[in-house]
C-alpha positions as CSV (number, residue, x, y, z in Angstrom):
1,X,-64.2,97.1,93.1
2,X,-61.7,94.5,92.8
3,X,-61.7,91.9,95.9
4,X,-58.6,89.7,96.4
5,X,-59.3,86.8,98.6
6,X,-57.8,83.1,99.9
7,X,-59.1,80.0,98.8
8,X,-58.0,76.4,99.4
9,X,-57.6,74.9,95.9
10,X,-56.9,70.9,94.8
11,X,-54.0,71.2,92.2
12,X,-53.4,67.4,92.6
13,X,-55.5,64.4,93.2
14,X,-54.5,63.4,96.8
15,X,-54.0,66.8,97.8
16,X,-52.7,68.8,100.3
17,X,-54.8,72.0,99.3
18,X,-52.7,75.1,98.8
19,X,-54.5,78.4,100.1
20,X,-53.7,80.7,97.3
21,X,-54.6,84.0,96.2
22,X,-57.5,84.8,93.7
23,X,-59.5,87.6,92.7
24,X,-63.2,87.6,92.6
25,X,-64.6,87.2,89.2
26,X,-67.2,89.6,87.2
27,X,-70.8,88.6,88.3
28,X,-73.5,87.2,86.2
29,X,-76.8,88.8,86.0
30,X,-78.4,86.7,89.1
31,X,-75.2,86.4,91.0
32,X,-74.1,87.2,94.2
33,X,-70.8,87.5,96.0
34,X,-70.5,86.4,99.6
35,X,-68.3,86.9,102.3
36,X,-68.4,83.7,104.2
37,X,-68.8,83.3,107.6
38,X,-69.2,78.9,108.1
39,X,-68.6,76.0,105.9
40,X,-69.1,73.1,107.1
41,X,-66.5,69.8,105.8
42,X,-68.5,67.0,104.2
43,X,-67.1,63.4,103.1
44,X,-67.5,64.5,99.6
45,X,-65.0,67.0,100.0
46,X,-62.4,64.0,100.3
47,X,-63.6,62.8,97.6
48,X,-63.1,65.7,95.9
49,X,-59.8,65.9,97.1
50,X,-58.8,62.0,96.5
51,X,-60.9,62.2,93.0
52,X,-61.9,58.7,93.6
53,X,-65.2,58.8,92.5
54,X,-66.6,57.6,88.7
55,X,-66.1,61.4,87.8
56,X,-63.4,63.2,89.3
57,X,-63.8,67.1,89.2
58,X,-61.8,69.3,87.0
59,X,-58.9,70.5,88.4
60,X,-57.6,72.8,89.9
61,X,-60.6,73.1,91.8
62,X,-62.2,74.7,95.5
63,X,-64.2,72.8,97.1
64,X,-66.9,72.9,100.1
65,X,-70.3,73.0,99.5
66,X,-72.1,73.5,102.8
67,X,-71.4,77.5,102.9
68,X,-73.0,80.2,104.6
69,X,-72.0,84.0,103.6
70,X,-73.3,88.0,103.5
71,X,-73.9,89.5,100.2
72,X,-71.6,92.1,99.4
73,X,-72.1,92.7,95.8
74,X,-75.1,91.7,93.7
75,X,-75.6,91.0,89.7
76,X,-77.4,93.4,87.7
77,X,-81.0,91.2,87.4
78,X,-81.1,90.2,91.0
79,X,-84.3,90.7,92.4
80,X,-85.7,89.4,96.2
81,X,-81.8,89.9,98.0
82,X,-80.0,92.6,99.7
83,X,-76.5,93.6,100.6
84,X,-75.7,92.6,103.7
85,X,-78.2,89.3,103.9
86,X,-77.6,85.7,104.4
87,X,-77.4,83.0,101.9
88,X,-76.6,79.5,102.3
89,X,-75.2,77.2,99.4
90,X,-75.4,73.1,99.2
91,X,-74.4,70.8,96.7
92,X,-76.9,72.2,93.5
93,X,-75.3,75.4,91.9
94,X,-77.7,75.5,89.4
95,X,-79.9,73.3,87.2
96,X,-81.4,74.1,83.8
97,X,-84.9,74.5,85.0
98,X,-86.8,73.3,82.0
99,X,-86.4,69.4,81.5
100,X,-88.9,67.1,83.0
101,X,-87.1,66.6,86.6
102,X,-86.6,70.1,87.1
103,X,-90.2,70.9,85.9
104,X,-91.4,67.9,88.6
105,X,-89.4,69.4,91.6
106,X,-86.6,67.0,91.0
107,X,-83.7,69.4,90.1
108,X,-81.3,67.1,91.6
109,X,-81.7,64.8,88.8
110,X,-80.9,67.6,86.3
111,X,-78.3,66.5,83.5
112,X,-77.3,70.1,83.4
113,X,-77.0,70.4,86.8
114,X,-74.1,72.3,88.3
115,X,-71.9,71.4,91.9
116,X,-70.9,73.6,94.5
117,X,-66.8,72.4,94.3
118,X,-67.2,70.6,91.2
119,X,-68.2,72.7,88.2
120,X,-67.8,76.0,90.3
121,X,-65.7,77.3,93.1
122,X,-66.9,76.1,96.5
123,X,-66.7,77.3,100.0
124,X,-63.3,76.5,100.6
125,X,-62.7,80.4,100.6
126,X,-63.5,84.0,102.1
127,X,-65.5,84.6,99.4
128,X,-67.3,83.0,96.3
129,X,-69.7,83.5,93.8
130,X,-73.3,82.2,94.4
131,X,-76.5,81.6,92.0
132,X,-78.9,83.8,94.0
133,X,-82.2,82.0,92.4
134,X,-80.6,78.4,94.2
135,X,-79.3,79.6,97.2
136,X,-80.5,79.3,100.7
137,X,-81.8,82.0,102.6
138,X,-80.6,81.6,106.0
139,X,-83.3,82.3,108.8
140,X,-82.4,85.8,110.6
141,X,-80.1,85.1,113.9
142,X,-79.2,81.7,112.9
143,X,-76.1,80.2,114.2
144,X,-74.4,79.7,111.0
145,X,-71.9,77.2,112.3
146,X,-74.7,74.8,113.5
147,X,-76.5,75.5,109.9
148,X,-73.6,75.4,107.6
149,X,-73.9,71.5,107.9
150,X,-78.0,71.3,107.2
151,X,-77.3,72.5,103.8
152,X,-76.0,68.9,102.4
153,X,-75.7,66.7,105.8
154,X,-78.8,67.9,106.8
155,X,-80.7,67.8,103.8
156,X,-79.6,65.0,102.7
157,X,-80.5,62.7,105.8
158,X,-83.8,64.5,105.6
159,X,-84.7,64.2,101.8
160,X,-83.8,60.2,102.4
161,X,-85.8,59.5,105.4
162,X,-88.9,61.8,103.7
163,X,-88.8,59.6,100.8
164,X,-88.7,56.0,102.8
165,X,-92.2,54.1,103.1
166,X,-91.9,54.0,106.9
167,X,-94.8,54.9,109.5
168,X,-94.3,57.1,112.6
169,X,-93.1,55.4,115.6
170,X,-91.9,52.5,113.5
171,X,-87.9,51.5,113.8
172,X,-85.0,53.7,111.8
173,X,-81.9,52.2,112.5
174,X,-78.7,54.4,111.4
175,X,-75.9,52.7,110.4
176,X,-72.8,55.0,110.1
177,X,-73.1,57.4,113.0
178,X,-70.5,60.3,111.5
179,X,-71.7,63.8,110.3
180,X,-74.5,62.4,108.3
181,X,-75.5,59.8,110.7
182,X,-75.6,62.1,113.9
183,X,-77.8,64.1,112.0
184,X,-80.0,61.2,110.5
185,X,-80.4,59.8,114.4
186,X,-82.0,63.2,115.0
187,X,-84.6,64.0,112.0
188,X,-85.4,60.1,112.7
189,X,-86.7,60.8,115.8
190,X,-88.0,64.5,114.8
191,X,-90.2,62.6,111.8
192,X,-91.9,60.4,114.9
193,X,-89.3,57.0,114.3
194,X,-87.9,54.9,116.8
195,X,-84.1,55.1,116.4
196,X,-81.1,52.0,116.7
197,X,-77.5,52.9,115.9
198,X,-75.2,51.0,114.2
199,X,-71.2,51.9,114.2
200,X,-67.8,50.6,114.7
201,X,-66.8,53.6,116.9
202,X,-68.2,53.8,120.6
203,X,-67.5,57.5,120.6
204,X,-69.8,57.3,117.8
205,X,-72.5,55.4,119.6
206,X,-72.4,57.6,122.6
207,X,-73.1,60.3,120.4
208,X,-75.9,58.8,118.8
209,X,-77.7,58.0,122.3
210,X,-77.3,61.4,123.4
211,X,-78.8,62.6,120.2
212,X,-81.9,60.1,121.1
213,X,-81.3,56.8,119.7
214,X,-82.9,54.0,121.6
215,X,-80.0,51.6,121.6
216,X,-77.0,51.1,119.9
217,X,-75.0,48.3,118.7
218,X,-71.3,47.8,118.0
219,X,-71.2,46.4,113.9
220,X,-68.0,44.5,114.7
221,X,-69.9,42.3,117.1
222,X,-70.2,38.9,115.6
223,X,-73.9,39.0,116.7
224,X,-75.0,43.0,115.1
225,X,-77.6,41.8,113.1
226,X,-79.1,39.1,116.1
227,X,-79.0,42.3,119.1
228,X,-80.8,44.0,116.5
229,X,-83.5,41.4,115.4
230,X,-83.4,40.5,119.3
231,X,-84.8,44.0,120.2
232,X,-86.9,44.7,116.8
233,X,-88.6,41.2,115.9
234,X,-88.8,41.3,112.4
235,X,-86.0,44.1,111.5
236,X,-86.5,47.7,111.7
237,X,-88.9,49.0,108.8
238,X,-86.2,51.1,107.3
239,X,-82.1,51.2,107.3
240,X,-80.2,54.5,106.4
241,X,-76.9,53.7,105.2
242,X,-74.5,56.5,105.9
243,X,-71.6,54.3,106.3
244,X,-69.1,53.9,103.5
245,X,-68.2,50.3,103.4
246,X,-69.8,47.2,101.8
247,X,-70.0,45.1,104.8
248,X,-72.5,48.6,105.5
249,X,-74.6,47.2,102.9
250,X,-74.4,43.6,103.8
251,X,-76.1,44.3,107.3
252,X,-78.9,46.4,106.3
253,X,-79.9,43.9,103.6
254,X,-79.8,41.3,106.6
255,X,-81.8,42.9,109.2
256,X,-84.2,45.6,107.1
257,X,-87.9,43.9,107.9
258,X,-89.4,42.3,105.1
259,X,-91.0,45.0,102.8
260,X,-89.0,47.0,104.1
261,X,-86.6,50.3,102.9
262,X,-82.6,50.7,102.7
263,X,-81.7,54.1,102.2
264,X,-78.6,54.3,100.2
265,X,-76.8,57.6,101.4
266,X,-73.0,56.4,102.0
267,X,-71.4,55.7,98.9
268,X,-68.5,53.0,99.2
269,X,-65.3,52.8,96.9
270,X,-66.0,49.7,95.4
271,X,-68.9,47.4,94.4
272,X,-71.6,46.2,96.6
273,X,-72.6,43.0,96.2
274,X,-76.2,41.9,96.6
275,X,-78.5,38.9,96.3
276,X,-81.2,40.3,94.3
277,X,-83.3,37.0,96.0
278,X,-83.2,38.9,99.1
279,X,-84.1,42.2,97.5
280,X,-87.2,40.2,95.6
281,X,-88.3,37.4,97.4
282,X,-88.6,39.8,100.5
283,X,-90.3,42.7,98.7
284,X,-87.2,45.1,99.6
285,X,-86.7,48.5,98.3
286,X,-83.0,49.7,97.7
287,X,-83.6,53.8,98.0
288,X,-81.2,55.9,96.2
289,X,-81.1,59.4,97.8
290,X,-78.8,62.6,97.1
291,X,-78.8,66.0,98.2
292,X,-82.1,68.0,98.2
293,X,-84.4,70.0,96.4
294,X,-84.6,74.0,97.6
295,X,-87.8,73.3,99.2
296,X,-86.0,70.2,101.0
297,X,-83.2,72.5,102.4
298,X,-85.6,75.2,103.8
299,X,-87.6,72.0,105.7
300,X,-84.4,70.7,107.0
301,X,-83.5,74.1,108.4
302,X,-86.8,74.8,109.8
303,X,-86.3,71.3,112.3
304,X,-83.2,73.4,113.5
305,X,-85.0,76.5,113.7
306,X,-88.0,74.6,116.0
307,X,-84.8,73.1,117.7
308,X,-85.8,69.8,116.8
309,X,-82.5,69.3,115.2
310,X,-78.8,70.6,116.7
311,X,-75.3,69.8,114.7
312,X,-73.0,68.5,117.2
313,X,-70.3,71.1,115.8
314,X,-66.5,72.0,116.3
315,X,-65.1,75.2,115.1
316,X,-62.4,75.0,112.9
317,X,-60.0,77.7,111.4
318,X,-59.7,78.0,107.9
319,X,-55.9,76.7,107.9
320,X,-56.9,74.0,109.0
321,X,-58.8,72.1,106.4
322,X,-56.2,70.1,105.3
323,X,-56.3,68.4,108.5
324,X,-59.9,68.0,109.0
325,X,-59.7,66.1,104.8
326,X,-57.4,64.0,107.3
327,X,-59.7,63.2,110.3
328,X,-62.3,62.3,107.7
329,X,-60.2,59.8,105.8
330,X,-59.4,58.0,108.8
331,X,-62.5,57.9,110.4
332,X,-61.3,60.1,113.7
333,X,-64.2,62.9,112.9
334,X,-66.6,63.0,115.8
335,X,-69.8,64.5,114.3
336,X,-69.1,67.9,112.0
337,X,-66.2,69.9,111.6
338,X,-67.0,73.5,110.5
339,X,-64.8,76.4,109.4
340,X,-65.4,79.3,111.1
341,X,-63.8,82.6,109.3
342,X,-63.9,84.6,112.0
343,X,-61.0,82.4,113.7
């Protein structure tokens, strides 16, 4: 059966997209083909699209990689999935499964690992072509546009604040309150912390306090780091750094609490520059944090499941992604976009 579907494909760095026609390839043994229903838009895919990051993807390329589809064709080795089921697909197509990250639940760290929108064709389309041993199954009745974005927002907010050294009821503060940071406000306070949030946007900070943070302070305030001192002596015990720009990084090296942890989620265009004295001298841990393991992405659903955690979402049509690569760019986003097909 031959299946001819649209896609939104990067010819050029910069963009637009063009939504052209392709036909679905021949499936490997453990492949799947899916019909998507949601994919959410993530910050990555603009860089994707602007190919301004240390390694640009090959082009022409699709991207999206926070998809949710139904199987309508299956490889000839697939075992555990059936036409007709949901499977969700993040950022890790595939890794190799045998070197020592992969063998210590780390396959994020794989050097053979493969990306959603990078490597292979992403959810930027009706259809594509999913590794059925690394995707997601997607928890019967789900909404799939609330979902879509757990599968790299999600998870990744959740695999950072799992890994930082903090205590329950001790002080997160989220700086960068956009489609990661919404998020990260939430599994804060799901995980037991006490939440401030930092952005330049008030939209942003409204959206924050309704999602439960405790206060929230305005970063172009000459005085952000002393209202947050003021109302957490000592700093907060951890930072998560969703933001993309330095001065990001320059405030959550000034107010994290000595010994303390800065999650490093947001990933800026040029160099940060830090004072390893303050990262020493007060026993600091800069916290490098990507994506998610499997296991990670089936916890992060499972907050939205107990309705812990709940994307604040807008439906998109397809044709529109080219505009939504736009609201991201210039900051107008207000929490997640997501493409629903059915539009």
């Amino acid at each position: 059966m031959t299946i001819n579907y649209q896609a939104a494909v990067v010819h050029n760095v910069g963009g637009p997209m063009t939504f052209d026609e392709r036909e679905a390839p021949q499936l490997g043994p453990r492949e799947a083909l899916i019909k998507l229903r949601a994919t959410g838009v993530c910050h990555s895919d603009v860089h994707t699209v602007d190919g301004d990051w240390l390694v640009p993807p090959p082009l022409p390329s699709v991207p999206g990689h926070e998809g949710i589809g139904e199987v309508v064709a299956l490889g000839s080795e697939v075992q555990g999935v059936e036409i007709g089921e949901l499977l969700g697909i993040g950022w890790n197509n595939r890794a190799c499964g045998e070197c020592s990250f992969c063998q210590d639940g780390w396959e994020t760290l794989c050097d053979n690992l493969t990306i959603h929108g990078y490597h292979i064709d992403g959810s930027f389309a009706h259809y594509m072509v999913v590794d059925t041993k690394y995707a997601a199954r997607i928890p019967e009745g789900a909404d799939v546009l609330e979902v879509a974005p757990l599968l790299c927002a999600g998870v990744t907010v959740y695999k950072g604040l799992k890994q930082a050294s903090a205590t329950p009821g001790s002080w997160v503060a989220v700086v960068g309150v956009g489609g990661l940071g919404h998020l990260a406000v939430q599994y804060a306070r799901a995980m037991g912390y006490r939440v401030v949030a930092v952005d330049i946007n008030s939209d942003a900070l409204e959206l924050a306090q309704e999602h439960g943070a405790e206060f929230v302070v305005n970063s172009r305030d000459a005085d952000a780091a002393e209202q947050i001192t003021a109302r957490i002596p000592g700093g907060p015990a951890t930072v998560f750094v969703s933001a993309t720009h330095p001065s990001a990084y320059e405030l959550a090296i000034q107010v994290v609490r000595k010994h303390g942890t800065v999650i490093c989620i947001g990933i800026p265009a040029s160099a940060v520059s830090v004072h390893m004295y303050d990262v020493a001298a007060r026993g600091l841990t800069l916290l490098g944090s990507t994506v998610g393991t499997r296991k990670d992405i089936e916890e992060s659903i499972d907050y939205h499941t107990r309705g812990l955690v709940k994307p604040t979402v807008t439906a998109r049509r397809f044709d529109e992604l080219n505009d939504i690569i736009d609201e991201l760019r210039s900051g107008r986003a207000h929490g997640r976009s997501v493409v629903d097909f059915s539009l």
